[in-house]
C-alpha positions as a printed NumPy array, in Angstrom:
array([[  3.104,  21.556,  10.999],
       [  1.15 ,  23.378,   8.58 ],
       [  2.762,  22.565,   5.031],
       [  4.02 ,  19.612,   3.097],
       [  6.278,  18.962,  -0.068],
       [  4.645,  15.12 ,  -1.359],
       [  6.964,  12.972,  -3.355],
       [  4.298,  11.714,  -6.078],
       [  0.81 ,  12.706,  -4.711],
       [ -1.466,  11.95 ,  -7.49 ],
       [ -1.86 ,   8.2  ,  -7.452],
       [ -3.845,   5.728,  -5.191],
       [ -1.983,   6.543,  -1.416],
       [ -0.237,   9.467,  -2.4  ],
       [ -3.747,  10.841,  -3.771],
       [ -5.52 ,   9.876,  -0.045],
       [ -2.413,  11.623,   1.825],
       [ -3.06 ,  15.001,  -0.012],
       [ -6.535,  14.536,   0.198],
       [ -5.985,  14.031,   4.281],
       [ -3.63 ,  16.919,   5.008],
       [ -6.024,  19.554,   3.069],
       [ -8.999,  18.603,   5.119],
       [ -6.466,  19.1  ,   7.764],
       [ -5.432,  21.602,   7.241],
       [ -1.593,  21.624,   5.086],
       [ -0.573,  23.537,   1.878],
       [  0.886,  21.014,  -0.366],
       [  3.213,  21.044,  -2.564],
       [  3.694,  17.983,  -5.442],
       [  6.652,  17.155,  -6.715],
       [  6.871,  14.794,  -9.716],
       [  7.103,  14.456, -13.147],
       [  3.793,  15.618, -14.373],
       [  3.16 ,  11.895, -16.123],
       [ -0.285,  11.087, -14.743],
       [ -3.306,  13.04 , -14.081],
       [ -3.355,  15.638, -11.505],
       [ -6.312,  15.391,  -9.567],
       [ -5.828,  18.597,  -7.661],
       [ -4.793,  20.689, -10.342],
       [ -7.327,  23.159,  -9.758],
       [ -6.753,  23.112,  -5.826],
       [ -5.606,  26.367,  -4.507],
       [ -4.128,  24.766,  -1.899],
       [ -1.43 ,  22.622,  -3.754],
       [  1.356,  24.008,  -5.82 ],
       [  3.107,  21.399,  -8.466],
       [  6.439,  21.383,  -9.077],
       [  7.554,  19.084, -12.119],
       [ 10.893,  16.987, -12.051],
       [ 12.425,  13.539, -11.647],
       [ 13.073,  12.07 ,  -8.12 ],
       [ 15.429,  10.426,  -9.251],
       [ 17.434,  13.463, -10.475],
       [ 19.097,  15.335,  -6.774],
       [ 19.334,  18.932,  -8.662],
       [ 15.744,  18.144,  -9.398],
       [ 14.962,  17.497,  -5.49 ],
       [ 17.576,  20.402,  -4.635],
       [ 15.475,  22.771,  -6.847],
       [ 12.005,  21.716,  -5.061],
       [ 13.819,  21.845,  -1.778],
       [ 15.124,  25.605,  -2.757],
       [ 11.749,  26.453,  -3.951],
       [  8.981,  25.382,  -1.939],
       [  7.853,  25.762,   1.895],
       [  7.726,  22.688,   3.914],
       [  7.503,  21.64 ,   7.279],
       [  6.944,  17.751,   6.492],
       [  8.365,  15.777,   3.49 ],
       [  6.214,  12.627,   2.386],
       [  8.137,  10.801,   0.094],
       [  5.533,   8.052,  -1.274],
       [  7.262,   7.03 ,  -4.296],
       [ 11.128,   6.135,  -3.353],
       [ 11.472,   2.599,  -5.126],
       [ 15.591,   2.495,  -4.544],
       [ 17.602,   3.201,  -2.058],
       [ 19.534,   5.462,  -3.43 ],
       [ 15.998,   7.698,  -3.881],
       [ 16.07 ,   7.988,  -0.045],
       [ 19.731,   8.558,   0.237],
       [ 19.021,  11.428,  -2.122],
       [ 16.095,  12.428,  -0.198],
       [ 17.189,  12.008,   3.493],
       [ 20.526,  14.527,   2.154],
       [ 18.389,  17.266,   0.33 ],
       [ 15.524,  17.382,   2.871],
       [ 17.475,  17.31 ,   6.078],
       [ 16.331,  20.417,   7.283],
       [ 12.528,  18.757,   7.15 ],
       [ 10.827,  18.893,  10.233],
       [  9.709,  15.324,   8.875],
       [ 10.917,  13.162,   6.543],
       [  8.461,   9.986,   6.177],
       [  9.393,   7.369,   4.202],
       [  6.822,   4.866,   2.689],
       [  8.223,   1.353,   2.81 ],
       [  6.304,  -2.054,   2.802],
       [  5.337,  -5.199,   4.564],
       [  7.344,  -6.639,   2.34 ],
       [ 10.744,  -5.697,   3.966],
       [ 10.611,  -7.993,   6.276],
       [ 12.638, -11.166,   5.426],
       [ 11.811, -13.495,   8.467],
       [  8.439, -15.087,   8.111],
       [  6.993, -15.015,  11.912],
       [  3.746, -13.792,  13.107],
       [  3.203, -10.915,  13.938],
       [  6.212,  -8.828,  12.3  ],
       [  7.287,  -6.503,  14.545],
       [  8.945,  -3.242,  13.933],
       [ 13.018,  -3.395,  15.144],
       [ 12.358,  -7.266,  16.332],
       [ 12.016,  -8.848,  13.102],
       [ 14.535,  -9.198,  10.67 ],
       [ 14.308,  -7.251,   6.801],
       [ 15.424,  -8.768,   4.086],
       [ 19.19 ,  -8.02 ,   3.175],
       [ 19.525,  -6.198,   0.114],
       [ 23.036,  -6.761,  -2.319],
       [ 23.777,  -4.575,  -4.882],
       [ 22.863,  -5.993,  -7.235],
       [ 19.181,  -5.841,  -6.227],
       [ 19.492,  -2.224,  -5.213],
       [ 19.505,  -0.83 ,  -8.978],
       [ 16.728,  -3.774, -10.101],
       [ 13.317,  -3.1  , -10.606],
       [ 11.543,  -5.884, -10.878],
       [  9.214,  -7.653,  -8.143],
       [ 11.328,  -9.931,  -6.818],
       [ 13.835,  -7.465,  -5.134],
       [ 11.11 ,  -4.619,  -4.055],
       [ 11.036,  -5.615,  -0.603],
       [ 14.648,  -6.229,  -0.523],
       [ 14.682,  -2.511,  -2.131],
       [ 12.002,  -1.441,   0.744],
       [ 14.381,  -2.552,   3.089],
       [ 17.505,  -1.165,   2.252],
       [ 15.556,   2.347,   1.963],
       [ 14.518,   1.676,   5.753],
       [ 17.949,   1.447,   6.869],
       [ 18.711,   4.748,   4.766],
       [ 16.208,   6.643,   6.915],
       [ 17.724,   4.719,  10.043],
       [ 21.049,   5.831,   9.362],
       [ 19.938,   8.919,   8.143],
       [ 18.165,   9.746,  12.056],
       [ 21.424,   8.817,  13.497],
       [ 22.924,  12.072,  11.952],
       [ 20.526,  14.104,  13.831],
       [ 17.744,  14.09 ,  10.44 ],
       [ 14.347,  13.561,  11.755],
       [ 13.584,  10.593,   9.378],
       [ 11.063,   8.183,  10.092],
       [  9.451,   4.899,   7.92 ],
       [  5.945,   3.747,   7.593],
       [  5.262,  -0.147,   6.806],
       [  2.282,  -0.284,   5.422],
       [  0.768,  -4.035,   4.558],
       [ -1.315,  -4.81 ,   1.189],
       [ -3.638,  -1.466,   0.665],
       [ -6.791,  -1.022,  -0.231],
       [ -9.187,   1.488,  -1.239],
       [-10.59 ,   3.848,  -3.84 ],
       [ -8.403,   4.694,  -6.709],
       [ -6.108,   1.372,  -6.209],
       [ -4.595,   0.641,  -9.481],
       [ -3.311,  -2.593,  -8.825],
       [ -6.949,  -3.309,  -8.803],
       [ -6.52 ,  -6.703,  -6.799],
       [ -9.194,  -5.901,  -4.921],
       [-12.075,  -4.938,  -8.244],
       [-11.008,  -8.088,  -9.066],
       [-12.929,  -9.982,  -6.273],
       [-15.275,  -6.435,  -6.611],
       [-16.04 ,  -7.448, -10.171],
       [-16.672, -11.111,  -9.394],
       [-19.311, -11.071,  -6.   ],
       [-20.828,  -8.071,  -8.43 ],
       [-21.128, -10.488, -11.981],
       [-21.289, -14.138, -10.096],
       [-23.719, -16.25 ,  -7.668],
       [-20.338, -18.163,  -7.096],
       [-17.136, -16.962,  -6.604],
       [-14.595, -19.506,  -6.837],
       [-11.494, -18.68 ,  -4.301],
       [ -8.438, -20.993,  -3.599],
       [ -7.186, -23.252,  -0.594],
       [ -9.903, -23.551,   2.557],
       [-10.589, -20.013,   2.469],
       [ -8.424, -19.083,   5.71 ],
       [ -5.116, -17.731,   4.142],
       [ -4.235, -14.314,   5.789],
       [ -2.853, -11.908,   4.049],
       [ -2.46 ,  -8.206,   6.134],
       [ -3.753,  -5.672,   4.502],
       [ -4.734,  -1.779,   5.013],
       [ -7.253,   0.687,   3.955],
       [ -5.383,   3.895,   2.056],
       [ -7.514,   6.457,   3.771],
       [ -5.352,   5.176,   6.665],
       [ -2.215,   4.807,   5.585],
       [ -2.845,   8.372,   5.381],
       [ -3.245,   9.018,   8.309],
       [ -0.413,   7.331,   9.375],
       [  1.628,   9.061,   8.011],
       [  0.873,  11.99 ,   9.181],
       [  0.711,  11.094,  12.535],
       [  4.281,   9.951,  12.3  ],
       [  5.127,  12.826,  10.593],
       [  3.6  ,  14.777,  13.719],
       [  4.442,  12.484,  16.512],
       [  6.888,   9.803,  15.819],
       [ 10.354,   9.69 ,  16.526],
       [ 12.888,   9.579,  14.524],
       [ 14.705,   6.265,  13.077],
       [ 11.709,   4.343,  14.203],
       [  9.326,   2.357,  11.873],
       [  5.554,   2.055,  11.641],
       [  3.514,  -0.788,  10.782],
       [  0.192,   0.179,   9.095],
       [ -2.32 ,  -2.339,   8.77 ],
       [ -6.381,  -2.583,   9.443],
       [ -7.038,  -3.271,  13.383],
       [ -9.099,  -6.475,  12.05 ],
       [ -7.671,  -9.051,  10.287],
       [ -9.841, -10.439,   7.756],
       [ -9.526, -14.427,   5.865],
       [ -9.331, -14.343,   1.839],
       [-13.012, -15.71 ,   2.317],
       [-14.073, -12.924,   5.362],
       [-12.715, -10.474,   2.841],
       [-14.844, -11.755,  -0.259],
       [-17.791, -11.5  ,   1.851],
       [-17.116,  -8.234,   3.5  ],
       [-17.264,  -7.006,  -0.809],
       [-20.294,  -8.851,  -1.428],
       [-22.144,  -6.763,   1.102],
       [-19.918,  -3.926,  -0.058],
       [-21.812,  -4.41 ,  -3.617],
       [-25.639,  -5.311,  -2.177],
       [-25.207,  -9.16 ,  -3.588],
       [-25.143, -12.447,  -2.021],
       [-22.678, -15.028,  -3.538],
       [-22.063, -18.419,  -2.534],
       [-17.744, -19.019,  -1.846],
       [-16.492, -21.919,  -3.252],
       [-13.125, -23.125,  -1.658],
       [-11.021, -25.414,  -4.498],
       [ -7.554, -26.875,  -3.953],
       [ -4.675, -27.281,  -5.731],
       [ -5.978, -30.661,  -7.243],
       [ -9.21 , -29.112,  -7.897],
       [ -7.39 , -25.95 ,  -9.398],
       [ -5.989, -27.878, -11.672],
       [ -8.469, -28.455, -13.628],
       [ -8.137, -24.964, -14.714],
       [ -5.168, -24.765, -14.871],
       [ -4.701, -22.879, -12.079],
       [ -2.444, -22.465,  -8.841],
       [ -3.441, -20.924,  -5.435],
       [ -0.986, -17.772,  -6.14 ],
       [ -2.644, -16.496,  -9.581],
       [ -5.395, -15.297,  -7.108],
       [ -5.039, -12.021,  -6.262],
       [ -4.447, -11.939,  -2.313],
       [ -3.167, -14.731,  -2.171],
       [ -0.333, -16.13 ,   0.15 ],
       [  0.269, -19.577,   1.115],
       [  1.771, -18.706,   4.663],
       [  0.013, -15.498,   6.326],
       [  1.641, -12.314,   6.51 ],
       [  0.635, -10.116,  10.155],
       [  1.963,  -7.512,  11.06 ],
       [  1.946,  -6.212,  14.338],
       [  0.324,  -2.582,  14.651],
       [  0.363,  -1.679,  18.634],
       [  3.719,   0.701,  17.933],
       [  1.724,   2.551,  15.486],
       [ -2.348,   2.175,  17.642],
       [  0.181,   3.79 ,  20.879],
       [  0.403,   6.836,  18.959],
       [ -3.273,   7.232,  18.6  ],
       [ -4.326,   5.647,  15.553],
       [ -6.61 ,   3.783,  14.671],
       [ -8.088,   1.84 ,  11.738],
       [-11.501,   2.356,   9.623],
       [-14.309,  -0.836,  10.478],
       [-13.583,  -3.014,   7.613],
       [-17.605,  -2.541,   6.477],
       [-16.99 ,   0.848,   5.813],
       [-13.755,   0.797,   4.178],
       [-15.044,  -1.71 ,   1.862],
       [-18.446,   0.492,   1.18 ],
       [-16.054,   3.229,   0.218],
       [-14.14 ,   0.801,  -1.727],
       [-16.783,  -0.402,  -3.594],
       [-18.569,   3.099,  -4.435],
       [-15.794,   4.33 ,  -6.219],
       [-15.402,   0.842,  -8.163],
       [-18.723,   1.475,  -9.238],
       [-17.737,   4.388, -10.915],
       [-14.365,   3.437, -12.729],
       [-13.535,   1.138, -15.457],
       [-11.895,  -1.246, -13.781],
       [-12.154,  -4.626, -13.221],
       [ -8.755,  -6.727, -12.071],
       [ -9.409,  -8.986, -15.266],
       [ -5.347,  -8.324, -15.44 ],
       [ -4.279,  -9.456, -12.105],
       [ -6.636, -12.811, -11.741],
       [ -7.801, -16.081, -13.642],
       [-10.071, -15.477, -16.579],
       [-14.078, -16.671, -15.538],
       [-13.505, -19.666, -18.046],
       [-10.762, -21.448, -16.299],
       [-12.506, -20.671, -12.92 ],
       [-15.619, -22.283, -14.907],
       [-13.692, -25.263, -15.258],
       [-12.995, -25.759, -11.527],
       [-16.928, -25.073, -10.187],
       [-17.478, -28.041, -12.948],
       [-15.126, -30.544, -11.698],
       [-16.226, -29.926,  -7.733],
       [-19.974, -30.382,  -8.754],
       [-19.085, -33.8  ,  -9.851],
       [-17.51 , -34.603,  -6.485]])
């Protein structure tokens, strides 16, 4: 496979995709609608083709248009996207799907691709688009692509956990960034020890097109780092990412409430941990980036951006609040 057609492409793992399959190698092609900055504009190696994903004569006249060998499709947020997608790109050497952690709807650990169960998906929750049904949505998309292989498309899915890296716009992690960076204590909830998986985006990357490559089709891949870290391992692990040395201070829910706060306004938080397993994915060949150097990478480009998860965390004052009352204890 020399050349791709990349649902999305310019934002966060879409962006680190493209950026993987030029240094190896692929012509690229993005398809979308043209509403955020395209940072390879001036790339003679990518072509852009503007329309809605959501629209199948738009996908019909990309499909018509453009030379692919493997389709990437990073933003399909409905199933019906991928039943669009799997129909119009069947000829695809690849399709790869990017679903989510999150599509799994027994809590076990690890999660294990075609062993654990996803989260059923009604109608209803199909067509919504708020949080509460994406992994319901992830998972109905999954069993698009499965069905979708079973009619002789070579569709695959890629799982990847909570990501990481430059360019993330969620910006959950310049949120703890921001605070080892401004604060000699950084105030973070429970004992410390929650788990939440997560994944660096070069990586996911990669993944994909590995799968793309050498997967098979109707299977599912896990994507998470090797290394599991702990909320607190992970706030450390961006301390050294940003040359400081902060002191973690653990506060629960009775101590958070001084704040008025609760464990889950963190940012990567989860009370129960979320693991995935990753040995489907590692049998392929693949492997994950050492956490210090994902992080260093992280943190570089934070240094450089504006951002600074104020949005997605507790303000400093009500964290304030908290380091006061557990002095006094």
């Amino acid at each position: 496979m020399d050349s791709a057609l990349v649902v999305g492409g310019t934002r966060f793992v879409g962006r680190h995709l493209v950026d993987y399959l030029l240094d190896h190698g692929y012509t690229v092609t993005l398809f979308n609608r043209g509403t955020h900055e395209n940072p390879f504009a001036d790339h003679d190696d990518v072509d852009h083709v503007q329309g809605d994903r959501t629209v199948k004569t738009d996908l019909q006249a990309a499909a018509m248009t453009t030379d692919y060998d493997a389709v990437f499709d990073v933003v399909a947020y409905h199933p019906e996207d991928v039943e669009t997608a799997v129909d119009v790109f069947a000829d695809a050497e690849a399709y790869v799907y990017v679903s989510s952690g999150a599509a799994y709807g027994d809590e076990v650990i690890p999660k294990r691709e075609g062993e654990t169960g996803l989260k059923p998906c009604t109608p209803a929750q199909a067509t919504d688009d708020s949080d509460d049904t994406y992994g319901a949505r992830k998972a109905e998309g999954d069993r698009v692509v499965f069905a979708a292989a079973d009619r002789g498309v070579r569709a695959m899915s890629v799982r990847p956990c909570v990501v990481y890296g430059p360019h993330d716009y969620t910006e959950r992690t310049d949120y703890w960034l921001a605070r080892v960076r401004d604060h000699d204590r950084v105030l973070i909830p429970g004992d410390g020890t929650n788990v939440w998986h997560r994944v660096y985006a070069p990586d996911v990357a990669r993944a994909m097109r590995l799968v793309a490559e050498s997967g098979e089709a109707g299977e599912a891949y896990n994507v998470g780092d090797r290394r599991l870290t702990t909320l607190a391992e992970y706030v450390d692990l961006a301390a050294d990412a940003m040359g400081t040395d902060v002191e973690v201070v653990t506060a629960g829910e009775r101590a958070l409430a001084a704040g008025d706060l609760v464990p889950t306004e963190f940012p990567l938080y989860r009370s129960y941990p979320h693991v995935m397993s990753t040995a489907k994915l590692a049998a392929l060949g693949w492997e994950s980036t050492p956490l210090a150097t994902a992080m260093l990478d992280t943190a570089a480009e934070h240094r450089e951006s504006d951002r600074d998860g104020s949005e997605v965390g507790p303000s400093r004052e009500r964290e304030e609040r908290v380091l006061g009352v557990l002095d006094t204890v």
